[in-house]
C-alpha positions as semicolon CSV with decimal commas, in nm:
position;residue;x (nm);y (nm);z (nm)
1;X;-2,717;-7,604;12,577
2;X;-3,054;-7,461;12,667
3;X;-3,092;-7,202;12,400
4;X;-2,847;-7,297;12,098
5;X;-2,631;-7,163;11,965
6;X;-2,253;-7,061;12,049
7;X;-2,146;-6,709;12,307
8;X;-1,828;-6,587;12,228
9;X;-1,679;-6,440;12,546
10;X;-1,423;-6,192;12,613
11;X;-1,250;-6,203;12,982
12;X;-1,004;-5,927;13,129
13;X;-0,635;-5,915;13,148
14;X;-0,395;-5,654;13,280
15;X;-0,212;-5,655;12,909
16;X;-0,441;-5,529;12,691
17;X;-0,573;-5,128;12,701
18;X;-0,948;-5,016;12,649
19;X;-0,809;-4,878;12,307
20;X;-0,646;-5,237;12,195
21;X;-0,974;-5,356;12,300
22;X;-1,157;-5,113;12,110
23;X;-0,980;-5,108;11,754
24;X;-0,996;-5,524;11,772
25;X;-1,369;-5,530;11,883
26;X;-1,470;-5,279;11,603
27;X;-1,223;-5,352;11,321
28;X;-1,137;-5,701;11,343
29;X;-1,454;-5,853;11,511
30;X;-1,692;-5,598;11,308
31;X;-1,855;-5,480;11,612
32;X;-2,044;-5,133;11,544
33;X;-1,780;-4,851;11,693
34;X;-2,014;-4,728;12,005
35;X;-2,040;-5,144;12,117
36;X;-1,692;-5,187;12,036
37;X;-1,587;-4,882;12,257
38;X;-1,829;-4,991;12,542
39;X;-1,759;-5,384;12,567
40;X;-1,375;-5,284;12,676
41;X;-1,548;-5,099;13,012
42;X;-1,770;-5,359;13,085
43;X;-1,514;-5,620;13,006
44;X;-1,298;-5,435;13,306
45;X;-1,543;-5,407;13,564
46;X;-1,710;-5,752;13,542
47;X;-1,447;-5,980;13,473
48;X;-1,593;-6,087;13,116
49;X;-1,811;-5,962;12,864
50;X;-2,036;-6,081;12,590
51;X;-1,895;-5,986;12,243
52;X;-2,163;-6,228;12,040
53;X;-2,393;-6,495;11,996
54;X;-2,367;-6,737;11,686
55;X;-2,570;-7,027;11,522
56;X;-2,299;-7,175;11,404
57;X;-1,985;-7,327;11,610
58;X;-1,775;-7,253;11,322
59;X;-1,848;-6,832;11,326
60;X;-1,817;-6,817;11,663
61;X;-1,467;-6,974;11,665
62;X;-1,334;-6,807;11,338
63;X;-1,468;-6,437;11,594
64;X;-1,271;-6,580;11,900
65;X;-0,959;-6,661;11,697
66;X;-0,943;-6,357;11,573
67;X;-0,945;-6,141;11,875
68;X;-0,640;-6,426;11,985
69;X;-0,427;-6,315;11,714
70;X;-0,434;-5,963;11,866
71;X;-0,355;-6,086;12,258
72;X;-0,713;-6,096;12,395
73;X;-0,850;-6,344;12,611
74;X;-1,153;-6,479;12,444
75;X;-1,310;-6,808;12,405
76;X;-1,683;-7,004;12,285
77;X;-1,919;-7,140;12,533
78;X;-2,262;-7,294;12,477
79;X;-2,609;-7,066;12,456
């Protein structure tokens, strides 16, 4: 863990649409509505996408759980 912390990762699936994506990024997560309608594009065409960085282990679980509820494919690596 070079620079602390915890990245919370989202990877693609074939199950889940850009819009599912979208309304889970921005209304569950709290992500700001242009990230949360960009991160579903990137997510598509790279495999995996960035959807925070957190302090605390804790946070950055609670944000991956919470995309699981919904389907998505998320999960917390090390900074």
């Amino acid at each position: 863990m070079s620079s602390g912390g915890w990245r919370v990762l989202l990877w693609d699936d074939d199950v889940n649409s850009v819009a599912t994506v979208a309304f889970v990024l921005h209304r569950v997560v709290g992500l700001a509505l242009g990230t949360a309608l960009d991160l579903p594009h990137e997510v598509d065409s790279r495999g995996v996408a960035e959807v925070g960085c957190y302090d605390n282990l804790e946070d950055a679980e609670v944000t991956a759980a919470r995309m699981q509820v919904f389907g998505l494919h998320s999960g917390v690596v090390p900074a």
